[in-house]
C-alpha positions in Angstrom: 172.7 157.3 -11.6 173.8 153.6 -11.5 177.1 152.9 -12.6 177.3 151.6 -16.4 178.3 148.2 -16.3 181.1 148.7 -18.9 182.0 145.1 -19.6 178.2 144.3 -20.7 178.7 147.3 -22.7 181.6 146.2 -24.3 180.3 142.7 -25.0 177.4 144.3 -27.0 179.4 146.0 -29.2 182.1 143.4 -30.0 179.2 140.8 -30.4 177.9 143.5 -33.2 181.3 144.1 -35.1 182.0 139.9 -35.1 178.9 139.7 -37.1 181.0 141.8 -40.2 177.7 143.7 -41.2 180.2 146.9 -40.9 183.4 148.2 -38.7 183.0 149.4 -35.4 184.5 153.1 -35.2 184.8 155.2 -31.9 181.6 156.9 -32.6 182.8 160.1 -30.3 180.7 162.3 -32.2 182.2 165.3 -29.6 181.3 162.8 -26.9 184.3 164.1 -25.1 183.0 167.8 -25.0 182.0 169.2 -21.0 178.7 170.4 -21.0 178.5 174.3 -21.0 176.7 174.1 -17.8 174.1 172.0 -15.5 170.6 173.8 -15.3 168.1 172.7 -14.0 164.4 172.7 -13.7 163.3 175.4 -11.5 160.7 177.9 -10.9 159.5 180.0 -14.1 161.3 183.0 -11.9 164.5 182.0 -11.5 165.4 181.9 -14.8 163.3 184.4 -16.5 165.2 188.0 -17.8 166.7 190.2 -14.8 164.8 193.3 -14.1 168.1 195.1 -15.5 166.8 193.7 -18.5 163.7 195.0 -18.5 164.7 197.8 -17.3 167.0 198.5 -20.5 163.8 197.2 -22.5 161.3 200.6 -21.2 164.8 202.5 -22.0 164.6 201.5 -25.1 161.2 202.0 -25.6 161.2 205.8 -24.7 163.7 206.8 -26.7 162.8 209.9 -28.7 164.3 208.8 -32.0 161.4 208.1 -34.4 161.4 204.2 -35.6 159.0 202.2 -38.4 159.1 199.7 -35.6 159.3 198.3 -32.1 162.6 196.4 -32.9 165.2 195.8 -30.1 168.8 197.2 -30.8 169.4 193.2 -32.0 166.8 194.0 -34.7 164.5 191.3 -34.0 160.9 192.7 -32.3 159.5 189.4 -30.9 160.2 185.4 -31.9 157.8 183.1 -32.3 158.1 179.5 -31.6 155.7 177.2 -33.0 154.9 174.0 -31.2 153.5 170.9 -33.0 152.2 167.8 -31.6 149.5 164.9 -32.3 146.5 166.8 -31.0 144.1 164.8 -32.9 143.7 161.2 -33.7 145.6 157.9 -31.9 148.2 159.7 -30.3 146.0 162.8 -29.2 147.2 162.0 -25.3 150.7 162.3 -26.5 150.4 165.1 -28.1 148.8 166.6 -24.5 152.5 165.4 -23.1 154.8 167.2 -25.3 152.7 170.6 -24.5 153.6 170.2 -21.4 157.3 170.0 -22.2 157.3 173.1 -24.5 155.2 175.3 -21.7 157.6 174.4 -18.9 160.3 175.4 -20.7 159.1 178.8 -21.4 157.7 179.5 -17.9 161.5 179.2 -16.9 161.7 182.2 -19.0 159.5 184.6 -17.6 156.3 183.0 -18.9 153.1 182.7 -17.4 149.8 179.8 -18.7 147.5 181.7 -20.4 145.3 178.8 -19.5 145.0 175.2 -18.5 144.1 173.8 -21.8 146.3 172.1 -24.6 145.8 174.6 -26.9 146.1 177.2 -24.5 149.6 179.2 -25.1 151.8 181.0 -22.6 152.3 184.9 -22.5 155.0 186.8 -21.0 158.3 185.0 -21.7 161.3 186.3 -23.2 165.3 186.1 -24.3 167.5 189.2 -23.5 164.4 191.4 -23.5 162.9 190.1 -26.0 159.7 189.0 -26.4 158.5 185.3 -26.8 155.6 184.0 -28.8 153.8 180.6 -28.5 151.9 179.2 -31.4 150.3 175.6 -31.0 149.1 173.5 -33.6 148.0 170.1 -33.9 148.5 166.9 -36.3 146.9 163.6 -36.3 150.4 161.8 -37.2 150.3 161.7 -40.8 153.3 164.0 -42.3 150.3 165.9 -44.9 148.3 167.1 -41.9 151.7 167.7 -40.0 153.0 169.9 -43.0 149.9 172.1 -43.7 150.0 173.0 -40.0 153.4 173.7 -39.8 153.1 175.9 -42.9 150.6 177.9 -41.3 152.6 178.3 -38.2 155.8 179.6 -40.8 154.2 181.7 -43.5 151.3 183.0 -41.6 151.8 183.1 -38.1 155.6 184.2 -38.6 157.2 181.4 -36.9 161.2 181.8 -36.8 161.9 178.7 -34.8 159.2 175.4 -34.9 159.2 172.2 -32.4 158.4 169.3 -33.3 157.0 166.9 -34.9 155.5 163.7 -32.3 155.9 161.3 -35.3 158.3 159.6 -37.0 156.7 160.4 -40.8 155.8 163.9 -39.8 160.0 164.9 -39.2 161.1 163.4 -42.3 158.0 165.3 -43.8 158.4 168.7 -41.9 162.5 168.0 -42.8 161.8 168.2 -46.2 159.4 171.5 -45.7 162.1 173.7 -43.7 165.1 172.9 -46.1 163.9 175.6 -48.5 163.0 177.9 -45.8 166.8 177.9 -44.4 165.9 181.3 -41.6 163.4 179.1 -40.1 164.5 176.0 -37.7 163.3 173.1 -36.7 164.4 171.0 -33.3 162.7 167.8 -33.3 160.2 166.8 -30.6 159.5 163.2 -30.5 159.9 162.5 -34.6 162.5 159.2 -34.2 163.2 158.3 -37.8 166.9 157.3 -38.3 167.0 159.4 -41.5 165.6 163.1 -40.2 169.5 163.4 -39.1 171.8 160.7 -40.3 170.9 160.4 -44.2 170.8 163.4 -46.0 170.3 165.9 -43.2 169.2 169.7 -43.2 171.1 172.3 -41.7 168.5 174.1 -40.0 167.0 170.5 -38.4 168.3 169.6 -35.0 167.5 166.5 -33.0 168.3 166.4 -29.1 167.0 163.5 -28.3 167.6 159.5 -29.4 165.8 158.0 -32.4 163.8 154.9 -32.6 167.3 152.5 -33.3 169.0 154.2 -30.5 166.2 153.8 -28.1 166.5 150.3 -28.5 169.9 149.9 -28.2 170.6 146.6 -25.9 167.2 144.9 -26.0 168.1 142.4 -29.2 171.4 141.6 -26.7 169.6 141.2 -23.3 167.1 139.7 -25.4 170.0 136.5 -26.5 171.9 136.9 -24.0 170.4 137.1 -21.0 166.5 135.9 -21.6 167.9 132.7 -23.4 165.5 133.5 -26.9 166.8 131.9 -29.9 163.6 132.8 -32.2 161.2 136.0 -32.0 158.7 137.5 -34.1 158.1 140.8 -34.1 155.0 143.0 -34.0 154.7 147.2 -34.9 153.3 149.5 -36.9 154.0 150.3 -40.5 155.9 153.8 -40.7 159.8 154.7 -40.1 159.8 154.8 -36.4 158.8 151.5 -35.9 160.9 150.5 -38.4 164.0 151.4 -36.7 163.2 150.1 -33.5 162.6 146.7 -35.4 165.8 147.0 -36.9 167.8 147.7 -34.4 166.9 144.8 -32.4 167.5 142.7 -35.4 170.6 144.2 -35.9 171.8 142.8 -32.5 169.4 140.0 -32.5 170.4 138.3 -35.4 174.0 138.6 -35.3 174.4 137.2 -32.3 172.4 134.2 -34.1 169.0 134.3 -33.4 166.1 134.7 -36.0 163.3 136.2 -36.8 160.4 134.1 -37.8 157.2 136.6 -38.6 157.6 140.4 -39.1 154.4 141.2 -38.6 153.2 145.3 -39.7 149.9 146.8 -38.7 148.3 149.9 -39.4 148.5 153.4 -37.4 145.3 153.7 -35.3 144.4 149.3 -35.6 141.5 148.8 -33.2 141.3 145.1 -34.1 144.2 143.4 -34.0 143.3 140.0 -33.7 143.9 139.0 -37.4 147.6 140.1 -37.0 147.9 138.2 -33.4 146.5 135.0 -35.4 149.7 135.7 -37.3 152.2 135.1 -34.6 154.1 131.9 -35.0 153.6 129.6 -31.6 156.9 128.2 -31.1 158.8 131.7 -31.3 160.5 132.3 -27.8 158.7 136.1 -27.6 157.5 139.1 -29.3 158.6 141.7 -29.3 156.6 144.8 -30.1 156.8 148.7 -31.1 153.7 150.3 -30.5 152.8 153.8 -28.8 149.9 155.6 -27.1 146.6 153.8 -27.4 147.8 151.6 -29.7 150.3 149.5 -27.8 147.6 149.3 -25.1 144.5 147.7 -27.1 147.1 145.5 -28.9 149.0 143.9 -25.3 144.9 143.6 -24.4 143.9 142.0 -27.2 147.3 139.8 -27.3 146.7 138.5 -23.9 142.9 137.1 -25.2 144.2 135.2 -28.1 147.1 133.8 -26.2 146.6 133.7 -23.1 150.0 135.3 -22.5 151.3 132.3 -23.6 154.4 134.1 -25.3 156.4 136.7 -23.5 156.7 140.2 -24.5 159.2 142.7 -25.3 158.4 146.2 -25.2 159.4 148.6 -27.5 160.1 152.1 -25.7 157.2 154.0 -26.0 155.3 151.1 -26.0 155.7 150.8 -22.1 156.1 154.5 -21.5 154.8 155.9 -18.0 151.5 157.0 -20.1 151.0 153.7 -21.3 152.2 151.7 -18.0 149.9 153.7 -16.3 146.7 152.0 -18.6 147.9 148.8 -18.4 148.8 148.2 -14.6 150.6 145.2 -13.5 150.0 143.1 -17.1 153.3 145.4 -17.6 155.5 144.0 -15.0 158.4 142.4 -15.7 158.7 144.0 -19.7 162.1 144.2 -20.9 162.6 147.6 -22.9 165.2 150.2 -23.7 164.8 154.0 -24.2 165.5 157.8 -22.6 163.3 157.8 -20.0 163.8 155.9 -16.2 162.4 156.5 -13.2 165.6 155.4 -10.7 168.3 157.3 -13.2 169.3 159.0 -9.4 169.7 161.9 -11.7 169.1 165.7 -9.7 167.9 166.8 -12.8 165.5 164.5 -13.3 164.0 164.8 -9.8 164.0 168.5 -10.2 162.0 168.2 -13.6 159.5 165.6 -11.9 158.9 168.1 -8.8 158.7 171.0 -11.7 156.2 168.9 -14.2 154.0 168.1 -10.6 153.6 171.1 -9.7 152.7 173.1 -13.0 150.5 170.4 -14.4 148.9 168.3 -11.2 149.2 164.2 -11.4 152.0 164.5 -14.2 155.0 162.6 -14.3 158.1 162.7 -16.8 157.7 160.5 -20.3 159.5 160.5 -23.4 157.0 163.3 -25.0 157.0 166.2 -21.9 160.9 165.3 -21.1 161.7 165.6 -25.2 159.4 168.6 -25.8 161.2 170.1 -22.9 164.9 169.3 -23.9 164.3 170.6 -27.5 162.3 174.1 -26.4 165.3 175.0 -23.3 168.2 174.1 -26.3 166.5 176.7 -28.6 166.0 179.1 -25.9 169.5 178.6 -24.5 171.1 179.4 -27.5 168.8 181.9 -28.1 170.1 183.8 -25.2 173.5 183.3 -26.4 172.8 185.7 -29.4 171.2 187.9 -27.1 168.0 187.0 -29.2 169.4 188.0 -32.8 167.6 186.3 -35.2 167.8 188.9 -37.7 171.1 187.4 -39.6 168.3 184.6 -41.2 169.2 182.7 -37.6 172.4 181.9 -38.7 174.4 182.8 -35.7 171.3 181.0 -33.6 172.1 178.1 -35.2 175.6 178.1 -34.9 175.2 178.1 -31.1 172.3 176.0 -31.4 174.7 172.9 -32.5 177.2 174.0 -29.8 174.1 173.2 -27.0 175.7 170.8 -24.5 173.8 170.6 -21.2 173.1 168.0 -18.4 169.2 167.7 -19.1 166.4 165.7 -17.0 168.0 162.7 -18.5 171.5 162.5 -18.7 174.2 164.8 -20.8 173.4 165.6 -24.0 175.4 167.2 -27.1 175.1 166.9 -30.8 177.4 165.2 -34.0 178.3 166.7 -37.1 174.9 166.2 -38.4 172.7 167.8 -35.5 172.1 164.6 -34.3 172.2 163.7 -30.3 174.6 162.0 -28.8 172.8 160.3 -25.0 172.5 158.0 -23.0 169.8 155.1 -23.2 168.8 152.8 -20.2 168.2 149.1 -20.6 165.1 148.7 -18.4 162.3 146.7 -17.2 159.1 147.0 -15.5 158.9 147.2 -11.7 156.0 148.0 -9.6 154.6 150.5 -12.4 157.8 151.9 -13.1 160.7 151.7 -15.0 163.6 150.1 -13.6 166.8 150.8 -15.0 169.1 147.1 -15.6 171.7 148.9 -17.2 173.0 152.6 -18.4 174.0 152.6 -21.4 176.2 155.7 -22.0 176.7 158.2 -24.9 175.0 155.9 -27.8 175.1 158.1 -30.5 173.3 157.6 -34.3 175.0 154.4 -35.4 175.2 152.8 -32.5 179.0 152.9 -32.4 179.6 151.5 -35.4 181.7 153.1 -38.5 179.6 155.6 -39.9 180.1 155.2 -43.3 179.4 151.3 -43.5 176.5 151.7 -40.8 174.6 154.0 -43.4 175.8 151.9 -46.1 173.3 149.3 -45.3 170.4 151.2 -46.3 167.8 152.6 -44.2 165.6 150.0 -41.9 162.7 149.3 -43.8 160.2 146.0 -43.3 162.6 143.8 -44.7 166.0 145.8 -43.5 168.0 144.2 -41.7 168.0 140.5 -43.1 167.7 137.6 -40.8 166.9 133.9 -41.0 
């Protein structure tokens, strides 16, 4: 990994507290905390149960003393993890992705594909001899569709621990579902709202990834600083995640005195967008825009007809993720961008997960949705093993451990705050030769972006007209 270049760093975040919108605090967050240990990604065998394990299992199994049930000494007989993603409608590719990410992480565990399809589950894996079941169900990204399916997954197929959602509505949604249902837990997938940790959070939700604020940590800066742009409008779609990504770069934006001349909001799933493109002011210095999956590609297409790429872009971070890069081929070069995911991070980890992802799935390559999806299914499993697969206390003592998890994962260290929340690092980044390049690591940005808690959630959630600016 490139060496943080701690004195841009440190100019961001005293440029942020000198515009008095809140104190900066330390923002450790148990930043100073070793990981627990360095895994790795590796060949379903090699981390799967021992054969002592099994062999205690058949033991077990054979032993003369009559029993109701099948139940392991821990008293839990299987656990099913349910796995949620946007199977249908704009985002249906994504939602192919973050499969990925759940499978791989349970072929590590003794699992084997039961097939080569989405849908298709995996058989075989298990935690201290204990058996793991895969349910997979879909959503089309709006949190009603996202619910109903998760409720199947809990009250009928039994599910004890669910990942997901893809969406930023869905998590705050599927937050709201699980905090009556306190035995079941959820660890986010992809969902990036700001408030499915750091307003009003659940105890049984856990986030081990960035959300959409945090994964655009830097751009507003590089975007003043370094670009020269003075005014920018900005383009995204009109639900919480984009929200935040909006925001944040405002937040940096603005303070260091730029200013925002159009926020422009377009629907989920847009297929014309050229009566919001006619909006776009034409002396703004760029645009920058937060779109994902088949979306961010129609609109940069459509863009470039009406203006002749006139104005530069700024990408929002799924907006140029290796999914969509791959669609758009060199118009992406040169887009500026922050978020999880880099292709020269030099990290072990990351190769090893790109060798891993290759050779399980053919042609695929880490993104935001398999790398997330992966992350949140090995935490669950890790901690998992570290109550030898007891569940049976309501998952209390699971997730206990669960917000102890501190591991070195495909892309970078990764631990959690007080409120389940991840603290990581981000990577300032632009397109190079189809890839992304990183400019800068950003380390350990954690959910208010290093300011004072309190007054950083004092200024309200990012909404389309949060955070002011002229």
């Amino acid at each position: 990994m490139r060496t943080p270049n701690g004195r841009a760093l440190g100019r961001l975040l005293a440029v942020l507290a000198a515009a008095s919108l809140f104190a900066v605090g330390c923002g450790d967050n148990g930043d100073s905390a070793e990981p627990a240990d360095e895994p790795t990604a590796t060949a379903a065998s090699q981390d799967a149960p021992d054969s002592t394990e099994a062999s205690d299992s058949t033991e077990a199994d054979s032993d003369p003393e009559p029993s109701s049930t099948d139940d392991d000494a821990s008293g839990t007989d299987r656990i099913v993890i349910g796995a949620i993603s946007t199977l249908d409608g704009p985002f249906a590719a994504l939602g192919d992705f973050s499969m990925h990410g759940v499978k791989l992480a349970l072929l590590e565990y003794g699992g084997t594909l039961d097939g080569t399809a989405t849908r298709d589950g995996v058989s075989g894996a298990s935690v201290a001899g204990i058996p793991i079941e895969l349910v997979i169900e879909g959503s089309d990204a709006t949190p009603d569709v996202a619910v109903e399916a998760t409720r199947k997954m809990v009250e009928q197929d039994g599910a004890n621990i669910v990942v997901g959602p893809l969406s930023g509505d869905e998590g705050l949604a599927l937050k709201d579902y699980v905090r009556e249902l306190p035995h079941v837990t959820l660890v986010n997938g992809t969902s990036a709202s700001q408030d499915l940790t750091l307003r009003d959070p659940a105890d049984n939700v856990f986030r081990f990834g960035g959300d959409g604020a945090m994964w655009t940590f830097g751009v507003g800066t590089y975007a003043y600083e370094e670009l020269g742009y003075r005014r920018i409008a900005t383009v995204a779609e009109d639900y919480s995640y984009p929200y935040d990504q909006v925001g944040a770069v405002l937040t940096e934006f603005c303070a260091l005195g730029g200013t925002v001349a159009e926020r422009i909001w377009v629907p989920l799933g847009t297929q014309d967008y050229s009566s919001f493109v006619a909006q776009i002011p034409g002396d703004v210095d760029a645009v920058f825009f937060a779109m994902g999956g088949t979306d961010a590609i129609n609109f940069v297409k459509q863009y470039d007809e009406f203006t002749g790429q006139a104005i530069p872009l700024i990408a929002g971070p799924t907006a140029v993720d290796q999914s969509v890069l791959s669609e758009l081929g060199s118009r992406a070069e040169g887009l500026i961008s922050s978020g999880p995911v880099v292709d020269d991070s030099g990290l072990a980890e990351f190769d090893a997960f790109a060798e891993y992802l290759h050779s399980v799935f053919p042609g695929q390559t880490p993104n935001i949705f398999n790398v997330y999806y992966y992350v949140a299914t090995k935490s669950a499993l890790q901690a998992l093993e570290e109550v030898d697969g007891d569940i049976s206390d309501d998952s209390r003592a699971f997730q206990a451990a669960l917000a102890q998890q501190s591991w070195v994962t495909p892309i970078g260290p990764v631990s959690l705050d007080d409120n389940r929340q991840a603290v990581v690092d981000m990577y300032l980044r632009r397109v190079e030769s189809g890839a992304q390049g990183t400019i800068e690591t950003l380390p350990k940005v954690n959910a208010t972006l290093g300011f004072d808690r309190d007054d950083y959630i004092a200024q309200g959630s990012f909404s389309r007209e949060n955070p002011s600016c002229g």
